[in-house]
C-alpha positions in Angstrom: -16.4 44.1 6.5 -15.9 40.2 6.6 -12.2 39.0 7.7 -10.3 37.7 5.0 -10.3 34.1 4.4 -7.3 32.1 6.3 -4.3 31.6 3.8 -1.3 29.8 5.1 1.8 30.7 3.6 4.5 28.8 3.0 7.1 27.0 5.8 10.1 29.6 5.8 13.4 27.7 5.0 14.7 27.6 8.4 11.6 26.3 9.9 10.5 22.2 10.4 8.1 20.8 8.4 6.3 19.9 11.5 7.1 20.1 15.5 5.2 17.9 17.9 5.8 19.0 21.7 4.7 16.9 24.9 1.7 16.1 22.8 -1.0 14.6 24.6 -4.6 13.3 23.9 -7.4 12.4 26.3 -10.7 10.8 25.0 -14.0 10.4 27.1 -15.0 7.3 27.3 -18.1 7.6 29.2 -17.0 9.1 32.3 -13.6 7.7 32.3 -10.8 9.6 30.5 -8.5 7.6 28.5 -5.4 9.0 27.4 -3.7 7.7 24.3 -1.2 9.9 23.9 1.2 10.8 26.7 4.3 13.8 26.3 5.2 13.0 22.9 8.0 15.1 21.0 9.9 15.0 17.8 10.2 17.3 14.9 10.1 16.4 11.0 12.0 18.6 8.5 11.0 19.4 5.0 12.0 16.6 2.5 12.0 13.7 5.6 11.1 9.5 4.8 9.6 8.7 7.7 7.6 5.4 9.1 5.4 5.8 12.1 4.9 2.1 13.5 3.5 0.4 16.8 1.1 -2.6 17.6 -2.3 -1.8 17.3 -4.0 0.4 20.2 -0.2 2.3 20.3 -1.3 5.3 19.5 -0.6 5.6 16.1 -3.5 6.5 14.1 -4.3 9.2 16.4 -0.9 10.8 16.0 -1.3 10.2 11.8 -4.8 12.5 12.9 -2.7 15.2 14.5 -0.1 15.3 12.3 -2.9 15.6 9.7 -4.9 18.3 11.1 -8.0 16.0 11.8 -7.4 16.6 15.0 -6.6 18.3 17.7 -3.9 18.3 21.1 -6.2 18.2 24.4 -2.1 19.2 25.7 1.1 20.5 23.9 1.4 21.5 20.9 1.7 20.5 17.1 2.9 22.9 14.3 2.3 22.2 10.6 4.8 24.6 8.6 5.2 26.6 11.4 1.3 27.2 12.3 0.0 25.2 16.1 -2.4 23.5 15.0 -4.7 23.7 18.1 -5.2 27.1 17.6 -7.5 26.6 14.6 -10.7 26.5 13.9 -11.9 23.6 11.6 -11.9 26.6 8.6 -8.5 26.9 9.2 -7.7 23.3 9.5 -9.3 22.7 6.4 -7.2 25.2 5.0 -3.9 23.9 6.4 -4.7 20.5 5.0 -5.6 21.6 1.3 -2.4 23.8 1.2 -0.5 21.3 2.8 -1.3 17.5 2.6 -1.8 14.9 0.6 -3.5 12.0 1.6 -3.3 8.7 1.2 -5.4 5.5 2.5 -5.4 1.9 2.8 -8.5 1.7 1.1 -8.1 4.3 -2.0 -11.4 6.0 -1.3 -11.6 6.5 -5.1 -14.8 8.0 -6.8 -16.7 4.3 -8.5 -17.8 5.7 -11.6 -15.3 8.1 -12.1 -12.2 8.2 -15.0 -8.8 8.2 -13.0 -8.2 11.5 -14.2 -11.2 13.1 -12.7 -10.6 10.9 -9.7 -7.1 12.9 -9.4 -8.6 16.3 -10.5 -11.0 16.3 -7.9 -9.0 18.4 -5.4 -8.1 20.8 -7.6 -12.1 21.3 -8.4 -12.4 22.0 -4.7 -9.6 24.4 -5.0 -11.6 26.2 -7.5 -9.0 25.6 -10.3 -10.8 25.4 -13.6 -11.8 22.3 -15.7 -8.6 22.7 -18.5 -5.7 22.8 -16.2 -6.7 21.0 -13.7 -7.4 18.1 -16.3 -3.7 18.9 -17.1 -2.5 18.9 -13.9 -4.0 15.7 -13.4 -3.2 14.0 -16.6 0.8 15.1 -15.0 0.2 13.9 -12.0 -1.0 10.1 -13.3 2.8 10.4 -15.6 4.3 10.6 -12.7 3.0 7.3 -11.4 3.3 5.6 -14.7 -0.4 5.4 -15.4 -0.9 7.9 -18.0 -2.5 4.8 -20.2 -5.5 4.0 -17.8 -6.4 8.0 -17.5 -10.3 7.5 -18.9 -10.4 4.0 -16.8 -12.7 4.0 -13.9 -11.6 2.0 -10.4 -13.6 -0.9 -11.3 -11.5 -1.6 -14.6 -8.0 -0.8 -12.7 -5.8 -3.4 -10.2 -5.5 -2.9 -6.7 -2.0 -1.3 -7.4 -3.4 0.8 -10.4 -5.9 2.3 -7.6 -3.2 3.1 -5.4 -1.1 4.7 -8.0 -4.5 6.7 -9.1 -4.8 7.4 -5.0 -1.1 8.4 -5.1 -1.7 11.2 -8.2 -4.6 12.8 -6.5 -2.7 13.3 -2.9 0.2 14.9 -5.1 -1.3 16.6 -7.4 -2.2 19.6 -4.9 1.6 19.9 -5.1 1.7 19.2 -1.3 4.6 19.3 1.0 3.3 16.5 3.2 2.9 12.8 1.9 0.6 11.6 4.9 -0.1 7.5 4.1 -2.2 5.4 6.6 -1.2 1.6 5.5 -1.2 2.0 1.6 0.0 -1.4 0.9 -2.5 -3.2 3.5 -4.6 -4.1 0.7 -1.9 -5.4 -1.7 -0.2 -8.3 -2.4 3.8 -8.0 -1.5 5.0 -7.7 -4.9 2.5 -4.7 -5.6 3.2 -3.3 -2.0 7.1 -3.3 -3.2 6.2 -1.3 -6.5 4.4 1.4 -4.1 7.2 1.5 -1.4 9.3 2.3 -4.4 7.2 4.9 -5.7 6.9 6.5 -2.5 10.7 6.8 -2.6 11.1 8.1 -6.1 8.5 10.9 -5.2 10.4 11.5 -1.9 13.5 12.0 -4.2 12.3 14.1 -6.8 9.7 16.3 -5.9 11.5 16.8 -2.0 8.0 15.8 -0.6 8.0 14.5 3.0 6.6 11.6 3.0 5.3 9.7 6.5 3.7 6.3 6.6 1.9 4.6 9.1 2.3 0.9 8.9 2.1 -2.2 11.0 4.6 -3.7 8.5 8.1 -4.2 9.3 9.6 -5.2 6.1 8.1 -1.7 4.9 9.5 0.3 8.3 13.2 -0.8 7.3 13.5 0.6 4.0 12.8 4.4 4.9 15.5 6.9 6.8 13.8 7.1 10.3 11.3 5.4 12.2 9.0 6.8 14.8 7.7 4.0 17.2 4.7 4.4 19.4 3.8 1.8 22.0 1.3 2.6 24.8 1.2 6.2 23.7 4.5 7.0 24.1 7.3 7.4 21.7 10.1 4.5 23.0 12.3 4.8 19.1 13.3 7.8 16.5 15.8 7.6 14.7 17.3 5.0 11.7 15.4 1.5 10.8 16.8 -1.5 13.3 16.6 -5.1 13.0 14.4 -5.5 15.8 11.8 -3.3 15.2 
């Protein structure tokens, strides 16, 4: 008899969203090993407005791949809603990402000749959710970032903001508990980049989703409730926004 396919539950109400502990990772590079991560620790609770910033090199976007099950510790540990990530196989990661997080990338990584709402929809076709409600689903998710109007528009006929906000609907409409952003306002101008730090914020309020964003831009750092800073790997700030940072 085949073993039943991996299905995480739910986080339990007492637990963290996610736990990081003396988290290290070691790449090859040729026969040298280079370590970009060294004995990092911090723990995220459900409902948290997090930044993750540091120049480039830090370390950054290899702890945004931890802490979005792309990857794995080579040392300590990191637990998504309770479950250690590095003792998964990529089945279960997969698994743990679908039921889990949403994402969200600098470059919207849209379908090109795709409506906005089968853009949004798409995840929910991989969940095996059929064509009528997850049309509905998606056609709810694009309300909720004010883009109901451009549903049947395809990327090439929406703004760089309109994109992100299409981007935005398909990481949420999974109903995810993670919000995991990689520089979403990199490719905006600052005025649009405001209207998606504010969106961010709204969805943070009323859905309770945690939402963490790595960025290398301080204006954007200072207007969520913590920031984790990374520089040569290791994690030298966590805790409220500062002037200096």
């Amino acid at each position: 008899m085949a073993a039943p396919a991996f299905a995480p539950h739910a986080p339990e109400e007492h637990e963290a969203l996610i736990e990081v502990s003396g988290l290290e990772r070691t790449f090859m590079v040729g026969d040298e090993p280079l370590t970009v991560l060294r004995g990092v620790d911090f723990t995220i609770p459900r409902g948290a407005y997090v930044a993750i910033i540091g120049p480039s090199g830090s370390g950054k976007s290899t702890l945004m791949y931890q802490l979005g099950c792309l990857d794995t510790p080579s040392a300590g540990t990191v637990r998504l809603a309770g479950y250690d990530i590095g003792s998964l196989d990529d089945a279960e990661l997969a698994a743990l990402r679908n039921r889990f997080i949403g994402f969200v990338f600098q470059a919207f990584n849209l379908l090109p000749r795709t409506t906005a709402v089968d853009n949004v929809a798409l995840p929910l076709r991989y969940a095996g959710v059929g064509l009528r409600e997850r049309r509905r689903r998606a056609r709810e998710a694009l309300g909720r970032v004010a883009l109901s109007h451009r549903e049947d528009h395809t990327p090439e006929r929406l703004s760089g903001g309109e994109r992100q906000r299409v981007a935005i609907a398909r990481a949420i409409v999974t109903e995810p508990a993670l919000l995991l952003c990689d520089e979403p306002t990199g490719n905006l101008d600052q005025k649009v980049g405001r209207e998606i730090v504010e969106l961010f914020e709204r969805l943070n309020d009323e859905l309770g989703v945690t939402v963490i964003i790595v960025t290398h831009d301080p204006a954007l750092a200072r207007r969520v409730r913590r920031v984790i800073k990374i520089v040569d790997g290791r994690l030298v700030h966590d805790g409220p926004p500062t002037a200096d940072l």
